[in-house]
C-alpha positions in Angstrom: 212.1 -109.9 49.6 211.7 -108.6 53.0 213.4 -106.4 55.3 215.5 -108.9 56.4 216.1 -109.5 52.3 214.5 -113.8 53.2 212.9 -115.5 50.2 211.8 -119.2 50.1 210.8 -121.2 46.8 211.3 -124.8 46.1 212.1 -126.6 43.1 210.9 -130.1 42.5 212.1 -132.0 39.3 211.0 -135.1 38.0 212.8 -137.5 35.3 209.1 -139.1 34.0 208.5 -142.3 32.1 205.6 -142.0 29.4 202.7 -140.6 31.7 200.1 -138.5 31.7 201.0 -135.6 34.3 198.1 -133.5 35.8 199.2 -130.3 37.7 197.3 -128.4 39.9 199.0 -125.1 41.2 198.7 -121.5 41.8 200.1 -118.4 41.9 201.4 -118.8 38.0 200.4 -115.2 36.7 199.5 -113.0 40.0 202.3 -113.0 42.6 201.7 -113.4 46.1 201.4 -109.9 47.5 204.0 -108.7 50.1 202.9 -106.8 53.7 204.2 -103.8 55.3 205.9 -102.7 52.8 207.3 -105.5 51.6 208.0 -106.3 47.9 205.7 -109.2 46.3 206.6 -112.5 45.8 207.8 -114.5 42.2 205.0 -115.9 40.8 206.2 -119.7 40.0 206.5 -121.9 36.7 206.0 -125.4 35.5 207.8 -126.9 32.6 208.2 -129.8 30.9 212.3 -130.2 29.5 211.8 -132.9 26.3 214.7 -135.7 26.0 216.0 -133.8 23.0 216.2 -130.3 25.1 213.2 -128.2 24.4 211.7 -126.3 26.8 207.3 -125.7 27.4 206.1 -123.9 29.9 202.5 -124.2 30.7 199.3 -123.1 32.9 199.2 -124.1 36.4 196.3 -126.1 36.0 197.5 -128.4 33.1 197.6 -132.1 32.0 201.4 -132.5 30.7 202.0 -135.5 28.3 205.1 -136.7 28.6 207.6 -139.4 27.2 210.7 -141.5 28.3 213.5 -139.1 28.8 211.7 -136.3 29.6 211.9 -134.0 32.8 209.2 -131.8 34.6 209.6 -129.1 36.8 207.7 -127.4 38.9 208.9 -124.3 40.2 206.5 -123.3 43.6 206.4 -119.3 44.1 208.3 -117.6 46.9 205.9 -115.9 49.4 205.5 -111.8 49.2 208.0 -109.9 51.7 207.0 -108.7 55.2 208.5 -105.2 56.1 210.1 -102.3 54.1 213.6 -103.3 52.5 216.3 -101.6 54.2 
């Protein structure tokens, strides 16, 4: 947050036949840093949801192997606040 209280992440999801999946992303255990004042950002996730509902969360940098029915999502990081919250 900022201190006009924005945030901006995205979601992508993917519904994945059999495939091997590499992911390459960042900002998975540091979160961006905010300026000014402002708070840091979420740091983001990626998971893979099977087809009979379990969830796995991974690394950033990962190879996900995945089947028919399952879904991946990656989950990008907002970016860290600029200016004191008010």
């Amino acid at each position: 947050r900022s201190g006009n209280r924005s945030a901006a992440a995205m979601v992508f999801t993917l519904d994945l036949l059999k495939a091997v999946l590499p992911a390459l992303a960042g900002r998975r255990r540091i979160a961006p840093a905010g300026s000014a004042g402002g708070e840091d950002g979420k740091t983001g996730i990626n998971w893979v949801r099977t087809a009979q509902g379990t969830r796995h969360s991974g690394a950033g940098r990962a190879l996900w192997h995945v089947k028919a029915g399952d879904t991946f999502e990656l989950r990008t990081p907002g970016g860290g606040g600029w200016g004191k919250v008010k």
